[in-house]
C-alpha positions as CSV (number, residue, x, y, z in Angstrom):
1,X,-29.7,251.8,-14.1
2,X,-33.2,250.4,-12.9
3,X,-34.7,254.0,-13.3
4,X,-33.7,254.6,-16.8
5,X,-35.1,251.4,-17.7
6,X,-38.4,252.7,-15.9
7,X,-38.3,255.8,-17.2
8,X,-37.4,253.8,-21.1
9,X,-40.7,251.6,-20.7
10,X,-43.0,254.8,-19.8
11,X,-41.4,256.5,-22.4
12,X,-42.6,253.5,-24.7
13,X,-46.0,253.0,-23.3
14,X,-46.8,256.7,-24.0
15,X,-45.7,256.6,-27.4
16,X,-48.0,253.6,-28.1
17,X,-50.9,254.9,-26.0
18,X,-50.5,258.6,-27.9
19,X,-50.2,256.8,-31.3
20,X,-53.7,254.5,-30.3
21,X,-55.4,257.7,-29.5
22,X,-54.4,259.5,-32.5
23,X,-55.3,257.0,-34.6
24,X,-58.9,256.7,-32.7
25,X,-59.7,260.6,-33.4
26,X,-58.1,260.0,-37.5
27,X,-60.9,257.5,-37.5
28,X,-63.5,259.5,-35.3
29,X,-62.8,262.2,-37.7
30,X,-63.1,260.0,-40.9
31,X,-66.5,258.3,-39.9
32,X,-67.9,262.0,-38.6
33,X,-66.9,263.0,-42.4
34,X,-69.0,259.8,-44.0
35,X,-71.9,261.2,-42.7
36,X,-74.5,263.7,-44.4
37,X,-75.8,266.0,-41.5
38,X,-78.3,267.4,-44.2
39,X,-80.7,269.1,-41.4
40,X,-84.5,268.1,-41.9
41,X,-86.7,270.3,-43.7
42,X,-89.6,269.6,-41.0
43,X,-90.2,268.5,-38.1
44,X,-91.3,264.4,-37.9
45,X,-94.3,265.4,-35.7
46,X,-95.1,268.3,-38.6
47,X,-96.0,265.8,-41.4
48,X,-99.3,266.3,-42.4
49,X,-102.2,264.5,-41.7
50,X,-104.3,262.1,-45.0
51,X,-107.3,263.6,-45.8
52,X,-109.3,262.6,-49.0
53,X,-110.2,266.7,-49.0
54,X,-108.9,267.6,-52.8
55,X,-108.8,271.4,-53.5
56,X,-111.2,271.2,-56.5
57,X,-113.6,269.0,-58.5
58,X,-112.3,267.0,-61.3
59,X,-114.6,269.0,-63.7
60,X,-113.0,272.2,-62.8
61,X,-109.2,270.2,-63.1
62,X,-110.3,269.9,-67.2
63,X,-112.1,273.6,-67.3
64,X,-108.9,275.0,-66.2
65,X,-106.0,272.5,-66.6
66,X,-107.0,270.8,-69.7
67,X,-108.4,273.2,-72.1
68,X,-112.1,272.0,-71.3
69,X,-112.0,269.5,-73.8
70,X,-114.7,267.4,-74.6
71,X,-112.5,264.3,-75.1
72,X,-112.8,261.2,-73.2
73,X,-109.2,261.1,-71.2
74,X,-107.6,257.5,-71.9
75,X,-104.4,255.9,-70.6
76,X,-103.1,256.3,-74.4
77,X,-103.6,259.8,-74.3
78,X,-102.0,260.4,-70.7
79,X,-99.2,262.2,-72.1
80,X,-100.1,264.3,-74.1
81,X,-102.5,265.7,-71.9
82,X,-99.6,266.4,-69.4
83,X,-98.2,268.2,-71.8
84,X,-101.2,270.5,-72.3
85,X,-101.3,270.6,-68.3
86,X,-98.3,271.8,-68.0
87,X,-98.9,275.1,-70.5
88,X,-101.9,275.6,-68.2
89,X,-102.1,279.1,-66.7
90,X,-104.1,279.0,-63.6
91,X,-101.5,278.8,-60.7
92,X,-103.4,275.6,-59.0
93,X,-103.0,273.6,-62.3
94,X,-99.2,274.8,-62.2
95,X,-99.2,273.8,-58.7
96,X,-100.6,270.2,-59.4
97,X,-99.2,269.6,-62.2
98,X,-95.3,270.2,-60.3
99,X,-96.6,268.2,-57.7
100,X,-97.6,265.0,-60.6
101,X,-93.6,265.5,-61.7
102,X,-92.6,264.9,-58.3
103,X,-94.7,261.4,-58.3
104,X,-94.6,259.9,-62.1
105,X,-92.5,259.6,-65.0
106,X,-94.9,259.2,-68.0
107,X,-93.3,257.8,-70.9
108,X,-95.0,256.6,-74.6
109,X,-93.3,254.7,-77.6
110,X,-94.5,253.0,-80.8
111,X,-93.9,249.7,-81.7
112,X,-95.3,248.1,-85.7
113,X,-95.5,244.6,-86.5
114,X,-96.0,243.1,-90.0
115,X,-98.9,240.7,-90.3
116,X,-98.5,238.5,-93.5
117,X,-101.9,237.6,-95.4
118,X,-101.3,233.7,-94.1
119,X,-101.4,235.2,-90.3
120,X,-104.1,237.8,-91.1
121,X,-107.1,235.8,-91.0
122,X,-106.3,234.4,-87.6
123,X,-105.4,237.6,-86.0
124,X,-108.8,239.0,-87.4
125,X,-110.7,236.2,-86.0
126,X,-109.1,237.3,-82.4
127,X,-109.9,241.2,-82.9
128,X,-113.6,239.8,-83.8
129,X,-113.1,240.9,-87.6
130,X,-112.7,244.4,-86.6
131,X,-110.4,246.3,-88.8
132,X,-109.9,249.0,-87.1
133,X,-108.6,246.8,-84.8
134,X,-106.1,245.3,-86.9
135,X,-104.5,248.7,-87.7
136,X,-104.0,249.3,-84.0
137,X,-102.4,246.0,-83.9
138,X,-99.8,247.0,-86.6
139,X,-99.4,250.2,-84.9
140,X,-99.3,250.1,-81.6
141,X,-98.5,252.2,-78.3
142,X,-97.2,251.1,-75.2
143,X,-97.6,253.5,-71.9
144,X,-95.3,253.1,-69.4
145,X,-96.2,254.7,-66.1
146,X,-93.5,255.0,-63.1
147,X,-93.8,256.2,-59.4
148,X,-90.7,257.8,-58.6
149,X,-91.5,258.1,-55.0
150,X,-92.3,254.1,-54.7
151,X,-91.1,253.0,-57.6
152,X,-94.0,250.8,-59.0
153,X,-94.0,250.6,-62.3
154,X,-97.0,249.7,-64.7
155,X,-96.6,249.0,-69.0
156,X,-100.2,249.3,-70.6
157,X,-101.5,248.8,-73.9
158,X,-105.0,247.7,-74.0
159,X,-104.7,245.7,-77.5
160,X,-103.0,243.0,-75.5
161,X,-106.2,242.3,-74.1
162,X,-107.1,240.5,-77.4
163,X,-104.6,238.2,-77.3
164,X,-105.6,234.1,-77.4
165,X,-106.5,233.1,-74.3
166,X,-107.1,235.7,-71.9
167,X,-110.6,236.3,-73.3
168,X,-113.4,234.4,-71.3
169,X,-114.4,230.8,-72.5
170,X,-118.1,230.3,-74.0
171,X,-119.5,229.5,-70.4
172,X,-121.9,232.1,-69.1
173,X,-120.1,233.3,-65.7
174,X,-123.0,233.6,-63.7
175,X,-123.8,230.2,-64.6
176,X,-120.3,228.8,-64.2
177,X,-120.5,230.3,-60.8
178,X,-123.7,229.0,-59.7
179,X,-122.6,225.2,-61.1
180,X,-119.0,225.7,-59.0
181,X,-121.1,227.0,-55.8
182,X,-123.1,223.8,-55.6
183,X,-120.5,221.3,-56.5
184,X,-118.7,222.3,-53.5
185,X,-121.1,223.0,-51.0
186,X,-121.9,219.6,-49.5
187,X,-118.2,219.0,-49.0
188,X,-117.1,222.6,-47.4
189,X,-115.1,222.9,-44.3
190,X,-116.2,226.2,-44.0
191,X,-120.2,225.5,-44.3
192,X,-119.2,223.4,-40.8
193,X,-116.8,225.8,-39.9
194,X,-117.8,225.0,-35.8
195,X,-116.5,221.2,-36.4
196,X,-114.2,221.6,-39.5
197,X,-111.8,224.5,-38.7
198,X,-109.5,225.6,-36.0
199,X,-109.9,227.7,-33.3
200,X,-108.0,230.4,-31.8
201,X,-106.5,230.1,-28.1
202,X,-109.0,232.7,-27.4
203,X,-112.1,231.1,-29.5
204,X,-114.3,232.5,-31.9
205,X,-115.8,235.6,-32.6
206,X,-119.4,235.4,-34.2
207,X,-121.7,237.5,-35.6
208,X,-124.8,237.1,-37.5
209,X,-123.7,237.0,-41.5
210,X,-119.8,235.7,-40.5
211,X,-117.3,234.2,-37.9
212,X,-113.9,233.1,-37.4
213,X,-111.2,230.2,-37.6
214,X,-107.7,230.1,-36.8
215,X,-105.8,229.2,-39.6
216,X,-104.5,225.8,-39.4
217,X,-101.3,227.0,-41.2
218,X,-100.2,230.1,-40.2
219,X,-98.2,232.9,-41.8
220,X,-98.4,234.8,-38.9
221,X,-98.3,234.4,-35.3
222,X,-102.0,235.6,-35.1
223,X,-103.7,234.6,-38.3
224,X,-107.7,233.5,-38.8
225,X,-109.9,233.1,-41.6
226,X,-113.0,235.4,-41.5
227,X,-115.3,233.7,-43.2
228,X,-118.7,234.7,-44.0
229,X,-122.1,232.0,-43.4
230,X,-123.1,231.5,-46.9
231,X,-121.1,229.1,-49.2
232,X,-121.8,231.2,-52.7
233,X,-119.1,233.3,-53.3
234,X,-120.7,236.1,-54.9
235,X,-124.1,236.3,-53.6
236,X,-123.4,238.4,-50.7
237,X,-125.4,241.4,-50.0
238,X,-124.1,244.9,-48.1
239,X,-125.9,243.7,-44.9
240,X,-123.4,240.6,-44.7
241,X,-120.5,242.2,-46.4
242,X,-120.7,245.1,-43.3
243,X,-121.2,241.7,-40.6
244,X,-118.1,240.1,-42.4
245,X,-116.0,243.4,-42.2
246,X,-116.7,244.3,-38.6
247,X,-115.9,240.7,-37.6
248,X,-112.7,241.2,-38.8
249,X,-111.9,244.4,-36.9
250,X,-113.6,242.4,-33.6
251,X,-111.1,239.6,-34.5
252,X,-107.9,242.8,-34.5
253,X,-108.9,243.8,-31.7
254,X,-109.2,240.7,-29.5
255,X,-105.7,240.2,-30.7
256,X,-104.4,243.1,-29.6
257,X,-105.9,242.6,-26.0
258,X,-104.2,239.3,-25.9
259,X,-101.0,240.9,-27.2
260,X,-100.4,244.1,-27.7
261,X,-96.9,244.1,-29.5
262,X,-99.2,243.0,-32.5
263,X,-100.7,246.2,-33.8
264,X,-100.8,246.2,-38.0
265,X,-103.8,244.5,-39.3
266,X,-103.9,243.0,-42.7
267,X,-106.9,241.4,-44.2
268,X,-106.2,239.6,-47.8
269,X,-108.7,238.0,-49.8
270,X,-108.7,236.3,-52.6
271,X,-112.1,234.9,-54.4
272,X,-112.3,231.6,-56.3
273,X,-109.6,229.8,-57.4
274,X,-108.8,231.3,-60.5
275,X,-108.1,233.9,-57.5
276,X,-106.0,231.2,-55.9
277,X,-108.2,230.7,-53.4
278,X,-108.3,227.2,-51.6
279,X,-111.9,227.1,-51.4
280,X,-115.1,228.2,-53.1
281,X,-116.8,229.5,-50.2
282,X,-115.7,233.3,-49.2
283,X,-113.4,233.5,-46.7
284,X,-110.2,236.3,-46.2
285,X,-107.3,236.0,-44.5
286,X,-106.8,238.2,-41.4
287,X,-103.6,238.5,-39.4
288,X,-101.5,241.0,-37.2
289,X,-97.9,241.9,-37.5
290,X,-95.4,243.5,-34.7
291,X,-92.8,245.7,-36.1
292,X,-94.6,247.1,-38.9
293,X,-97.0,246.1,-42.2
294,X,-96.2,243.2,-44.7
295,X,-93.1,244.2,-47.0
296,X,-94.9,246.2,-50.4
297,X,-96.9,248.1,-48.0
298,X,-94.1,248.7,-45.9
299,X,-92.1,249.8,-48.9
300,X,-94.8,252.3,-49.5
301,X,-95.2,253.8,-46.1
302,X,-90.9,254.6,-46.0
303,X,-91.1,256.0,-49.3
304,X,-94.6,258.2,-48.5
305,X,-92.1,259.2,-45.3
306,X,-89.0,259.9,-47.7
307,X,-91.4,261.9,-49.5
308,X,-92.0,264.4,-46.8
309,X,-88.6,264.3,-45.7
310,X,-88.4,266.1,-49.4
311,X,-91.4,267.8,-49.5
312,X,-91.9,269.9,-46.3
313,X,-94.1,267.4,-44.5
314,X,-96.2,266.9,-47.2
315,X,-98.2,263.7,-47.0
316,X,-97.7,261.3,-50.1
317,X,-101.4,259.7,-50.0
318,X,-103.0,263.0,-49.4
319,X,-100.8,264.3,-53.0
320,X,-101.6,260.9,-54.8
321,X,-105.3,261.5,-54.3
322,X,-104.9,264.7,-56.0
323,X,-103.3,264.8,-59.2
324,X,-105.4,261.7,-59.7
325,X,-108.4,263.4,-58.9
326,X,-107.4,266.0,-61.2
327,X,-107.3,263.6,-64.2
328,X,-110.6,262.3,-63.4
329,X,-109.9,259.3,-61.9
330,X,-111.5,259.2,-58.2
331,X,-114.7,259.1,-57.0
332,X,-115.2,259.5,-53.4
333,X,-118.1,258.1,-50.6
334,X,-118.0,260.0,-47.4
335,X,-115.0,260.3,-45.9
336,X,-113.3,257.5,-47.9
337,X,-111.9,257.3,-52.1
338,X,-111.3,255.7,-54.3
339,X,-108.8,255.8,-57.2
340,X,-108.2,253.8,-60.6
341,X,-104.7,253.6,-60.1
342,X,-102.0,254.8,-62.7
343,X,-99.4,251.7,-61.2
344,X,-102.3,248.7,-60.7
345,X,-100.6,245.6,-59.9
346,X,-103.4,244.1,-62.3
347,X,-106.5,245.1,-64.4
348,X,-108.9,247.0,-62.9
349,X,-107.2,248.2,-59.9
350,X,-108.7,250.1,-57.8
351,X,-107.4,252.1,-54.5
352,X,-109.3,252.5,-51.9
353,X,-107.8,255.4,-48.8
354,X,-109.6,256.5,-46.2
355,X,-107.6,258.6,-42.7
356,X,-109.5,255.3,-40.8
357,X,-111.1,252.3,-41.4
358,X,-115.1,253.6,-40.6
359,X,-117.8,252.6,-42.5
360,X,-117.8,254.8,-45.5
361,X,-114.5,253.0,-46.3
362,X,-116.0,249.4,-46.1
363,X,-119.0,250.5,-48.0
364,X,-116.8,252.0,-51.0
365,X,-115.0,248.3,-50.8
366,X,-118.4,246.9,-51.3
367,X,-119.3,248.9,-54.2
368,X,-115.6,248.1,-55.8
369,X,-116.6,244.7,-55.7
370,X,-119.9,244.5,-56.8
371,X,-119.1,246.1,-59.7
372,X,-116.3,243.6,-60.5
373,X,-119.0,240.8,-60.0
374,X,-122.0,242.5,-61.3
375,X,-121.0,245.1,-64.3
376,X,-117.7,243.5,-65.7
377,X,-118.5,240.0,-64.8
378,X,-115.1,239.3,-63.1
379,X,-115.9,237.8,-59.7
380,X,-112.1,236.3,-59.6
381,X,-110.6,239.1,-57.8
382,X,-107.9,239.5,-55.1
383,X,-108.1,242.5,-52.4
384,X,-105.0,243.5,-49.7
385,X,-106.7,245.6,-46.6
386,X,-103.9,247.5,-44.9
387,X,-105.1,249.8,-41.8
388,X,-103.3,252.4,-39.3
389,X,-101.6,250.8,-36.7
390,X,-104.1,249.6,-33.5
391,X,-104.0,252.7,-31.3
392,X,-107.4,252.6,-29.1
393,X,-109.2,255.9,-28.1
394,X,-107.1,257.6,-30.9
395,X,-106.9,258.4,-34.7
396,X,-103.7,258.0,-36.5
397,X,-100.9,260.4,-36.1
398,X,-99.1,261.9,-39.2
399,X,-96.4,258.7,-39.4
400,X,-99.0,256.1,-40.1
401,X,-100.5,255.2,-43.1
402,X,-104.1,255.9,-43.9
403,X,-106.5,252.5,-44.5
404,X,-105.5,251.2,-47.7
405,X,-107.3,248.8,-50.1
406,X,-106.1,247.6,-53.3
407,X,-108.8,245.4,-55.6
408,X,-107.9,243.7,-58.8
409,X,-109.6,241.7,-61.0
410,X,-107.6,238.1,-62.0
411,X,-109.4,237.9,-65.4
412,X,-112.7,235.0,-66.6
413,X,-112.7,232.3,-63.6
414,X,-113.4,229.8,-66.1
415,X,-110.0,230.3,-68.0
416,X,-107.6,228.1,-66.8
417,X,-104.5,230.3,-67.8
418,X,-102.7,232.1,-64.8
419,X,-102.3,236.0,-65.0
420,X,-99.7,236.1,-63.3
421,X,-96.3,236.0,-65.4
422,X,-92.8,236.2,-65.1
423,X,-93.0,240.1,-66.2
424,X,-95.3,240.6,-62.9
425,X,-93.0,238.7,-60.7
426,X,-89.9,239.7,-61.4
427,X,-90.2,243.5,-63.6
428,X,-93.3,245.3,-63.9
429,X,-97.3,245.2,-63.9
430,X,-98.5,244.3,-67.5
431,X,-101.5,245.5,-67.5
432,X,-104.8,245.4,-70.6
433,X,-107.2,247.6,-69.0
434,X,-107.3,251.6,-69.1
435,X,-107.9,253.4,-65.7
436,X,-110.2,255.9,-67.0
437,X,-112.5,252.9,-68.2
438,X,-112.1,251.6,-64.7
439,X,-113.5,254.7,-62.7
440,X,-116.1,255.1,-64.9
441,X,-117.4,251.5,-63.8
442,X,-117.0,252.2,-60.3
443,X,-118.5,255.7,-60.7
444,X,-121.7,253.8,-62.1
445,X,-121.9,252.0,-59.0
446,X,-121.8,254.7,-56.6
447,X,-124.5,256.7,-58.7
448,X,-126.9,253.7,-58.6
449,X,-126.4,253.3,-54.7
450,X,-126.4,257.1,-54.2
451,X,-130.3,257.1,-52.7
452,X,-129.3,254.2,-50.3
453,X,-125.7,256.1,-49.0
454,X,-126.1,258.6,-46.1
455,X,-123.3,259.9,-44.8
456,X,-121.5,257.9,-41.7
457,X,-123.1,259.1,-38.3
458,X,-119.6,258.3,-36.9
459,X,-117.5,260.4,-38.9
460,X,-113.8,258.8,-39.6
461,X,-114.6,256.1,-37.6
462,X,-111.4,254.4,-35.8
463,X,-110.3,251.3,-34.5
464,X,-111.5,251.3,-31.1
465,X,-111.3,249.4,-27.8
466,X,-114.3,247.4,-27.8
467,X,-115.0,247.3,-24.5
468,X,-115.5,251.3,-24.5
469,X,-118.6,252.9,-26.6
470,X,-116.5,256.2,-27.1
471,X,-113.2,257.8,-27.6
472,X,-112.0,260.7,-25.8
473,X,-112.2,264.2,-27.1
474,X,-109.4,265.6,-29.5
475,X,-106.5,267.0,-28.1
476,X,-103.9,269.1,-30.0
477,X,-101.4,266.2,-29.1
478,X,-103.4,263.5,-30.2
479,X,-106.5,264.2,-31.9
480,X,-109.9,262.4,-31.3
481,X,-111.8,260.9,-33.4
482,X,-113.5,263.6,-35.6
483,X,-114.9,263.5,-39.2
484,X,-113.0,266.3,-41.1
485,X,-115.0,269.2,-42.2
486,X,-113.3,269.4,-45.5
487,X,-113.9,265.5,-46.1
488,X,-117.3,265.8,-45.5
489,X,-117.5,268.0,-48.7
490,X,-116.7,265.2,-50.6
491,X,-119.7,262.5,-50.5
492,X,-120.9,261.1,-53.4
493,X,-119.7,262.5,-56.3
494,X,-121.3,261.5,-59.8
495,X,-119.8,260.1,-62.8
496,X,-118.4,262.6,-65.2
């Protein structure tokens, strides 16, 4: 009959339509399942703020931590002195030194070579005839230092530094320098920068010591050179280093007015070409991303987040800083410091943090420099400038990174062989140069220019609108911009 049929084919459309929707909440259910509602140990607005603040001097760190010895601390040694850090009583070294575990793994190992008498001669001519030298090199101990929170990875042993050719040539550097500076100058684009450069849509931006030029081939949709008015690369004083860094942050800033979707400055520079740079005369490259900072950096700034995810809001840069202050390996300048990193991408890195990019931060950067150029006599070097996101009329909030420099050396600029290898590019940092040799260099620097350094009249200087002279007061929501009481504690602190 026509209404049993009808009755048949709703029958059959409920069974498929109840069958559907049990099926949807099996796989509702299954997907809810595959989930990890782990709840958050903190709030995301809770995460602390950076500050270069550390709780106490690195002298006190080896009173109390490290059995006041009177031994220099070296890279070789790093382990065993964690070891003796960890048997330390005082609750702040126990404190630190759980706080170091979170960050690094630490691991030594031995390796011997035999060196036949037909070999030895040769190998002694590369040590300088030293035989101490030589027993290192039959015995020898390789350092391998891993971040577990970023996962940078650095394999030292300094004896590799005496390898065939990575030492420099017989040419005097400052000589070499001074030849390479006037073979180039009559032919520089830059030294005509106004007729031999591009422009930006918007124009230049000139100061006294430096100006700007789009770059003809970008890498970014806003990218210029910064480039500073003299064409020697390395005779540059603090006056025009200081011009050169605030046209840079003019240059950010006129970006951001034209586009303000491009907030995360970058400034890269890489001196001479043994730096890979394409010309003699000093010049860094300065652009603006949108979503967020260049990859590495990126990396670091979602693991430093992970990290207080794990840690109760504790910030990552602010806990770096301090176990390597408590080795001895920071130095500080106002409100900004400095570290000889224990993962350098190269030799002689150094890591520069400040909460903004003011003055004592570009200053410190200075110093870094000067004494690659002027103590180690390794002008080559390559420097990546990361600062907080462009915010006007406020400082950075607790999810953006702190200003961030990182300064290698790239070995002799008259030695033609690349630093760079395979093991760089594709596994880890080899690197020849202890980090407690490194801070001792740039702790010479800072004591020499100690009578010249005041502390900044603007405090943790921001980013800020330049068409405005100041920024707003703090508020609990978003705080102004205010120099930390506890950073101003830490100004110039002398070499140990």
């Amino acid at each position: 009959m026509p209404g049993a049929r009808l009755n048949k084919k709703l029958l059959l459309c409920g069974f498929f339509v109840a069958t559907f929707s049990v099926f949807g909440w099996l796989r509702l259910l299954f997907l809810i399942n595959s989930y990890e509602f782990k709840p958050r140990r903190h709030a995301p607005e809770a995460m602390r703020l950076f500050s270069t603040a550390v709780p106490n001097h690195a002298d006190w760190y080896r009173q109390h931590c490290f059995g006041n010895t009177k031994e220099n601390f070296t890279i070789g040694k790093l382990e065993d002195l964690l070891e003796g850090w960890h048997s330390a009583q005082h609750p702040d070294c126990r404190e630190l030194h759980r706080i170091f575990d979170d960050l690094y793994l630490v691991t030594r190992k031995s390796g011997q070579v035999v060196i036949p008498d037909t070999f030895q001669t040769k190998v002694l001519k590369w040590l300088g005839n030293n035989y101490d030298l030589l027993k290192d090199v039959k015995l020898q101990f390789v350092t391998t230092v891993f971040n577990l929170i970023t996962h940078e990875s650095s394999v030292f042993n300094p004896i590799r530094s005496k390898r065939p050719g990575v030492a420099t040539a017989d040419k005097d550097v400052t000589n070499y320098v001074d030849e390479l500076a006037k073979e180039t100058e009559n032919e520089c684009d830059f030294c005509a920068y106004q007729f031999k450069t591009a422009e930006d849509t918007f124009g230049r931006i000139e100061s006294t010591h430096s100006a700007t030029a789009a770059n003809t081939f970008k890498y970014d949709s806003f990218h210029a050179i910064i480039l500073f008015k003299t064409h020697h690369p390395t005779a540059f004083t603090e006056e025009q280093f200081m011009d050169f860094t605030s046209t840079a942050m003019k240059w950010f800033m006129k970006c951001y007015d034209t586009d303000k979707q491009y907030r995360y400055p970058h400034l890269m520079w890489d001196s001479l070409p043994k730096a890979s740079a394409s010309q003699v005369h000093p010049h860094a490259q300065a652009s603006l991303s949108a979503a967020r900072h260049y990859g590495l950096m990126e990396h670091i700034h979602l693991s430093a987040e992970h990290y207080a995810d794990q840690h109760d809001g504790s910030n990552y840069f602010s806990h770096l800083l301090q176990v390597h202050n408590a080795l001895g390996l920071t130095t500080f300048l106002g409100n900004a410091s400095a570290m000889a990193y224990l993962t350098p991408k190269k030799d002689h890195e150094v890591f520069i943090m400040s909460r903004t990019s003011g003055e004592d931060f570009f200053r410190l950067i200075y110093y870094t420099i000067r004494t690659f150029i002027d103590d180690l006599k390794l002008p080559a070097f390559s420097m990546a400038m990361f600062l907080p996101r462009l915010e006007p009329f406020s400082a950075p909030t607790s999810d953006d990174i702190p200003a961030v420099a990182r300064i290698i050396t790239r070995g002799p600029p008259d030695n033609p062989r690349n630093d760079i290898s395979a093991m760089e590019l594709f596994a880890a940092s080899n690197v020849n140069v202890d980090p407690f040799a490194v801070i001792k260099h740039i702790k010479n620097t800072i004591s020499r220019n100690k009578k010249k350094v005041q502390p900044s009249p603007h405090g943790d200087d921001v980013l800020i609108n330049q068409k405005k002279e100041e920024a707003p007061q703090a508020t609990p929501e978003k705080p102004g911009i205010k120099q930390d009481s506890k950073d101003v504690e830490n100004q110039v602190q002398e070499a140990l």
